[in-house]
C-alpha positions as CSV (number, residue, x, y, z in Angstrom):
1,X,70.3,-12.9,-50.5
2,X,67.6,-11.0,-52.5
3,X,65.0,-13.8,-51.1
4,X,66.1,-13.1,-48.1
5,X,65.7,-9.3,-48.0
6,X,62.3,-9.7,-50.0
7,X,61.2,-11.7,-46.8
8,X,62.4,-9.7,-44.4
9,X,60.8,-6.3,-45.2
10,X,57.4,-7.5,-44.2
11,X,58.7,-10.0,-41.5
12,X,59.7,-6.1,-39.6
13,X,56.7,-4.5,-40.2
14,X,54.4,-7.2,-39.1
15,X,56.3,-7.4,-35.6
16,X,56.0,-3.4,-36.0
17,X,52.5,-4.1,-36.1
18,X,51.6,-6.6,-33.4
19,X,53.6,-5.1,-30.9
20,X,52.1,-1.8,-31.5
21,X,53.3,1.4,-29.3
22,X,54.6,1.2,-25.7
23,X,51.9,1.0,-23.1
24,X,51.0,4.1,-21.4
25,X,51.3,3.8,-17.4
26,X,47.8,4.6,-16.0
27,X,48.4,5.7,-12.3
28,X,46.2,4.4,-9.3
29,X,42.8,5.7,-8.7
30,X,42.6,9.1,-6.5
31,X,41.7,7.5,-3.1
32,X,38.1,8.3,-2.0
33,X,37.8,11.7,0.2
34,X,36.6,10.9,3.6
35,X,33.3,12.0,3.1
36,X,32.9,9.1,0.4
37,X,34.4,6.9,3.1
38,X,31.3,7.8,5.3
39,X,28.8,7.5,2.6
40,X,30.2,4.3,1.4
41,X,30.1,3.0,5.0
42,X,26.7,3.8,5.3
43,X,25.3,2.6,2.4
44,X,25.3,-1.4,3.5
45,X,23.6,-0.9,6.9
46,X,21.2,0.9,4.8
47,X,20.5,-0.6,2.2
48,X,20.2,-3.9,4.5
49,X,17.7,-2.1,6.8
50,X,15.5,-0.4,3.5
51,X,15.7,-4.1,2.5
52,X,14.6,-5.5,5.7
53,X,12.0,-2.9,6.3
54,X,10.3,-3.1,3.0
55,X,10.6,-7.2,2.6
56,X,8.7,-6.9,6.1
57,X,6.0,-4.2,5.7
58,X,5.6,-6.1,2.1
59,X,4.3,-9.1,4.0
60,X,2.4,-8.1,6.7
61,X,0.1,-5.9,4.5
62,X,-0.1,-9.0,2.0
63,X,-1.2,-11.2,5.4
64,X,-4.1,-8.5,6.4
65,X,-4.9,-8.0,2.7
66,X,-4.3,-4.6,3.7
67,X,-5.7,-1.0,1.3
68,X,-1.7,-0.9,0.7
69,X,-1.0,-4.1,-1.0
70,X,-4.4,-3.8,-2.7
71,X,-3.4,-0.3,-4.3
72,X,0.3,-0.6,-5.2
73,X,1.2,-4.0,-6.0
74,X,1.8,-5.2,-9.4
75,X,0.8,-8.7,-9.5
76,X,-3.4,-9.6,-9.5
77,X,-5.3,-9.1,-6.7
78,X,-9.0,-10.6,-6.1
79,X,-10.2,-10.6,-2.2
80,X,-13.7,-11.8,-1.5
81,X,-15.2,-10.2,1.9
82,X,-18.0,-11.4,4.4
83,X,-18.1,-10.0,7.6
84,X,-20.5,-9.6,10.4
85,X,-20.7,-6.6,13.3
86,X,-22.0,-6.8,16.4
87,X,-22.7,-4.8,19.2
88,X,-22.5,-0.8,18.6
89,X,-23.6,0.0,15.1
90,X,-23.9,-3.8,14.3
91,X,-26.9,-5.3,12.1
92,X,-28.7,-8.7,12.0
93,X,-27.0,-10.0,8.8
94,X,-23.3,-10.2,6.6
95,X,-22.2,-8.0,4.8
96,X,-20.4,-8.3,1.4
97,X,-17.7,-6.9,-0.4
98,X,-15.2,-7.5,-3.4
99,X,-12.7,-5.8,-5.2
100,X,-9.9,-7.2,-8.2
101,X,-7.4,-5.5,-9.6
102,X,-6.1,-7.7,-12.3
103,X,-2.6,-6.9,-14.5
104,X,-3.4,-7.2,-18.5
105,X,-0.9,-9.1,-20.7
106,X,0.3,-6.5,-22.0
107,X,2.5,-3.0,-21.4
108,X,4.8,-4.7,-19.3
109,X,2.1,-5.0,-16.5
110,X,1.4,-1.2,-16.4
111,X,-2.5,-1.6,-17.2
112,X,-4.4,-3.0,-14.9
113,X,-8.3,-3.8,-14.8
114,X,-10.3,-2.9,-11.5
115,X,-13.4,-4.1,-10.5
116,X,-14.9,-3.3,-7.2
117,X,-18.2,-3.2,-5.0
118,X,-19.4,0.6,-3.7
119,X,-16.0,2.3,-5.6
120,X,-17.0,6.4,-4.6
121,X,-17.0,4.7,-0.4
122,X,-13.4,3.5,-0.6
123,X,-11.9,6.4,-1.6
124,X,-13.2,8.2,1.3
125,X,-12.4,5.4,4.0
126,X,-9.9,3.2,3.8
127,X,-12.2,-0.7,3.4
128,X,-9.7,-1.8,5.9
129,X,-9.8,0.6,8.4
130,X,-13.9,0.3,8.7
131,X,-13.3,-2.1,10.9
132,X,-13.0,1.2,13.4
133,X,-16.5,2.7,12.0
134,X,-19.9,2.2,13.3
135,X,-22.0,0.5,10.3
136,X,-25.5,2.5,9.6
137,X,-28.3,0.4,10.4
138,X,-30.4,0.8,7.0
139,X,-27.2,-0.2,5.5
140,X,-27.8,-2.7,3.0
141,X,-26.0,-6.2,3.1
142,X,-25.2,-6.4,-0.7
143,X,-23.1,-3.7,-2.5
144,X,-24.8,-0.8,-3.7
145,X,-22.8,0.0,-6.6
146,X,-20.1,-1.8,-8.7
147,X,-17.4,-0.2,-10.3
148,X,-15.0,-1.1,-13.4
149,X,-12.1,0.8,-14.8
150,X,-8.7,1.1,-16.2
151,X,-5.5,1.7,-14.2
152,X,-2.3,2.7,-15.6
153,X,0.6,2.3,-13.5
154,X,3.9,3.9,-13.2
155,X,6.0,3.1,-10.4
156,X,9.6,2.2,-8.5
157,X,10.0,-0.8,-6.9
158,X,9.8,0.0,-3.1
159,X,10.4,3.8,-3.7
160,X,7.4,5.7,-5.7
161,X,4.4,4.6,-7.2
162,X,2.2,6.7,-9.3
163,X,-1.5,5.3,-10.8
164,X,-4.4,6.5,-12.7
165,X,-7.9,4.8,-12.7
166,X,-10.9,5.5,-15.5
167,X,-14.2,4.0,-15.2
168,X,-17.9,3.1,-15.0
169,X,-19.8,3.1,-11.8
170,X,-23.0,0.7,-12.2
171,X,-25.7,1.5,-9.7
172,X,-28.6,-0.4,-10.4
173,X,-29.9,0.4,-14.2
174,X,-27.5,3.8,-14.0
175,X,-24.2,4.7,-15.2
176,X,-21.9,6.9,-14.1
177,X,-17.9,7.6,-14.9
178,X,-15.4,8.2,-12.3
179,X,-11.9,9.1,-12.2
180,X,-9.1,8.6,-9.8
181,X,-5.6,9.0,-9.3
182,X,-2.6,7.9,-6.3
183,X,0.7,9.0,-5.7
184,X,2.7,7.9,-3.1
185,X,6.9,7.6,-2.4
186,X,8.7,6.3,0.5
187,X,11.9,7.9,2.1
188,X,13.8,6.1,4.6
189,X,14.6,8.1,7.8
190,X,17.2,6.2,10.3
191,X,15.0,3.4,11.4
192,X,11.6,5.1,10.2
193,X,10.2,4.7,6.7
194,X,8.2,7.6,5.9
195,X,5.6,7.0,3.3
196,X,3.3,9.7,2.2
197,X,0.7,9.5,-0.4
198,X,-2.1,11.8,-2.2
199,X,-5.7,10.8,-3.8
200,X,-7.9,13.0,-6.3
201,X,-10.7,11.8,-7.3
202,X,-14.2,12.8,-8.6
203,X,-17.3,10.6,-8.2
204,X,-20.7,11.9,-8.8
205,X,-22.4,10.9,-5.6
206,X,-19.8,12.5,-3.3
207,X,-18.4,14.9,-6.3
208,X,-14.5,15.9,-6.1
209,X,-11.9,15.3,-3.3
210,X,-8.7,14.2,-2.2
211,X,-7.0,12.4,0.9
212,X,-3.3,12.7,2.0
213,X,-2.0,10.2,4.0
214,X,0.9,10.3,6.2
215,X,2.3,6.4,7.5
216,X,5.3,6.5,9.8
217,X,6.8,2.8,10.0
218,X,9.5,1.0,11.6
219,X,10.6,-2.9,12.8
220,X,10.7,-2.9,17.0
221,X,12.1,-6.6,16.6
222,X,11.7,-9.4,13.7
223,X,8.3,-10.1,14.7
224,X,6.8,-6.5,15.5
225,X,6.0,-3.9,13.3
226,X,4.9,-0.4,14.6
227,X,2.5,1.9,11.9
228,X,1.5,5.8,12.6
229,X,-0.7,7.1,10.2
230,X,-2.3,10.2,9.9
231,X,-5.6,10.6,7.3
232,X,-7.2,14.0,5.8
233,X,-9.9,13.8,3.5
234,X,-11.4,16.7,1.7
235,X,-15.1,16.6,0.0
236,X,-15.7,19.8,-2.1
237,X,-19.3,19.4,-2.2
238,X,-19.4,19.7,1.7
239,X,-16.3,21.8,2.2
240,X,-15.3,19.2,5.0
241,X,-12.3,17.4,6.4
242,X,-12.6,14.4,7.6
243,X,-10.0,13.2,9.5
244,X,-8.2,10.1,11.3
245,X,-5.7,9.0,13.5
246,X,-4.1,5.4,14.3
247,X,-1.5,4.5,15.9
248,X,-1.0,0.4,14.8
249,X,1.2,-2.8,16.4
250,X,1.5,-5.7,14.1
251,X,3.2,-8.8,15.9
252,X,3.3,-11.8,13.8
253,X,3.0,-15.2,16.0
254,X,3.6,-17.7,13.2
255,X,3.3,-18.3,9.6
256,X,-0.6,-18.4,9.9
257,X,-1.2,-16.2,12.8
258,X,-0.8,-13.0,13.3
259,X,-2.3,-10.0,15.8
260,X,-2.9,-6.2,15.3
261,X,-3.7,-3.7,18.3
262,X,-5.1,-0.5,17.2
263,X,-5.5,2.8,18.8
264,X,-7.9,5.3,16.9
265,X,-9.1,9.2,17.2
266,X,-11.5,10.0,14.4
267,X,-12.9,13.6,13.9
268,X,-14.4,15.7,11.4
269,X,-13.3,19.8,10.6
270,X,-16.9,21.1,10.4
271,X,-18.7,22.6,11.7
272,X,-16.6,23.1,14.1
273,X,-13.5,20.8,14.7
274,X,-14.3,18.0,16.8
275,X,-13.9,14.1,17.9
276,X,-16.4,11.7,16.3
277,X,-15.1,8.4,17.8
278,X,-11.9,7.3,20.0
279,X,-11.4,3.5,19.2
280,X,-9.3,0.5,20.9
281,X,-9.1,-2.8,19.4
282,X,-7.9,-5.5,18.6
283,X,-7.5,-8.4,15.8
284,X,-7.3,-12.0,15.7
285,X,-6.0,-13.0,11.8
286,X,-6.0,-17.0,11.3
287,X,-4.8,-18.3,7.9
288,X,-7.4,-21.1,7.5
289,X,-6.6,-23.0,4.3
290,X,-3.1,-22.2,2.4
291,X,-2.6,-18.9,1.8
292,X,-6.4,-18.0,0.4
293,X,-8.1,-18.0,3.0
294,X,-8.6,-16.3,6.0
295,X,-10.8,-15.5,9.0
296,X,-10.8,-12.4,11.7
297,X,-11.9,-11.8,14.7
298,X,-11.5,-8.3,16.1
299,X,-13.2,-7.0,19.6
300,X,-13.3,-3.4,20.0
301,X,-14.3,-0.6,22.7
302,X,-16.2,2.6,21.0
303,X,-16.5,6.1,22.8
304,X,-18.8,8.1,20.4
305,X,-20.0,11.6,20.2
306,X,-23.2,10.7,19.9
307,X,-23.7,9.0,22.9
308,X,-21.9,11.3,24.6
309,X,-18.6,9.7,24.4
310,X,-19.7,6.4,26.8
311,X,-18.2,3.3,25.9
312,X,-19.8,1.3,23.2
313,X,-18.5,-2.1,22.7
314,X,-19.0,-3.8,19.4
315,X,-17.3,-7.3,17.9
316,X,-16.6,-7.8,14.2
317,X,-16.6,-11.2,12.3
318,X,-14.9,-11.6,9.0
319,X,-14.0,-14.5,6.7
320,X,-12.0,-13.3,4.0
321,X,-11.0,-15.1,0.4
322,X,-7.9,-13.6,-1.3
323,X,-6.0,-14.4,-4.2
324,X,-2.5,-13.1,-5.3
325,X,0.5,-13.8,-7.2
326,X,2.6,-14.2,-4.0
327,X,4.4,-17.2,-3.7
């Protein structure tokens, strides 16, 4: 009997112990207010649509090798340029450009290296939108200047993206630094994707500036994209605005095909405000060889100011090389 109690004692408290106090009754969640209901209903069309959007604009900017895709993605970019105007503002020989931007192992991909042919020109115009300017004549067919520097980058995916660029523009035996920063965010607006973004910069052939860019996008069917954008720049050394409107239709034909039809009013603020150019054109993109390789052929109609607004037909040529990390 003694055993028995001796065993007992701890035999109670260890049940005691595993079946520990009575469970408290948790009632059920407060059901959501109807304006959750509403947000919560709206969030899947959404997010489907900013997913179907983005995915979309991604790829048609990657397929023109477009100032976009150049700037803000975070995988290594090289694109090799030779292209060939003629008609208005056209010359007797190619001209050449190239540009890398190039992620370093290290900082999680936020430091990039750049390297690029006549850096102060494409901060002013956007490389791919000279397809809508008149080339000078005396311009040269090899790049004047070449241009190296460091980018830091700061961004989110699909939403903001913030850069920073330091560097060395080389100019024959010369040297010069520049600097250079981009800021840009998207907001999503029904069907419309608003994007705006702002450039500072400060080279010291042009001296210091900025350009704001406005780009109104939106899917018209799988195959169609439709682009607004709207382009200030401002030089301090001239106290000028220059300034740019398209209005842009991508419609992709197949994997390797694709066409762009462009309408374009270019104009400058001083010294009075006025129209420089009105453009219409159009471009052929062909995906030669895999996905490195490409050619363009883009006819277009000029009506400059300085022939008195009369139509000025001109035809540009361009084969283009570029590599990426897109699979």
């Amino acid at each position: 009997m003694a055993l028995a109690a001796v065993l007992l004692v701890p035999l109670t408290a260890l049940g005691e112990e595993l079946v520990g106090p009575p469970p408290q009754f948790v009632g059920p969640p407060a059901p959501p207010s109807a304006t959750e209901k509403v947000m919560n209903m709206m969030d899947a069309p959404r997010d489907y649509l900013s997913g179907k959007l983005v995915g979309f604009v991604s790829s048609v900017d990657r397929f023109f090798g477009d100032e976009r895709h150049y700037q803000e993605t975070n995988d290594s970019v090289f694109q090799l340029d030779t292209s060939r105007v003629m008609g208005y503002g056209g010359e007797h020989r190619f001209a050449v450009s190239a540009r890398a931007n190039v992620h370093l192992p290290i900082a999680e991909k936020k430091l990039h290296l750049l390297i690029e042919t006549n850096p102060d020109k494409n901060t002013i115009i956007d490389p791919k939108q000279t397809q809508t300017q008149a080339q000078a004549v005396n311009e040269p067919a090899t790049p004047q200047s070449i241009g190296a520097a460091l980018r830091f980058i700061k961004q989110e995916a699909e939403r903001w993206h913030l850069s920073a660029d330091a560097g060395i523009k080389f100019q024959g035996l010369s040297t010069t630094p520049f600097v250079r920063s981009r800021a840009s965010f998207a907001v999503l607006l029904d069907q419309w994707r608003m994007k705006p973004s702002e450039t500072v910069f400060w080279f010291n052939t042009i001296g210091a500036g900025e350009t704001t860019q406005l780009d109104f996008e939106r899917t018209v069917s799988e195959a169609v994209l439709l682009r607004a954008t709207s382009v200030a720049t401002w030089l301090n050394d001239t106290q000028n605005f220059d300034l740019r409107q398209d209005f842009i239709v991508f419609h992709t034909l197949d994997e390797r095909t694709a066409l762009l039809y462009q309408a374009s009013v270019v104009g400058v603020s001083q010294p009075v405000s006025h129209v420089t150019d009105y453009v219409l054109l159009m471009q052929y993109r062909y995906r030669l060889h895999k996905k490195w390789m490409y050619f363009d052929v883009s006819p277009q109609l000029h009506f400059p100011v300085d022939r008195s607004y009369r139509l000025s037909p001109q035809l540009n040529l361009r084969l283009e090389m570029m590599f990426d990390e897109i699979k």
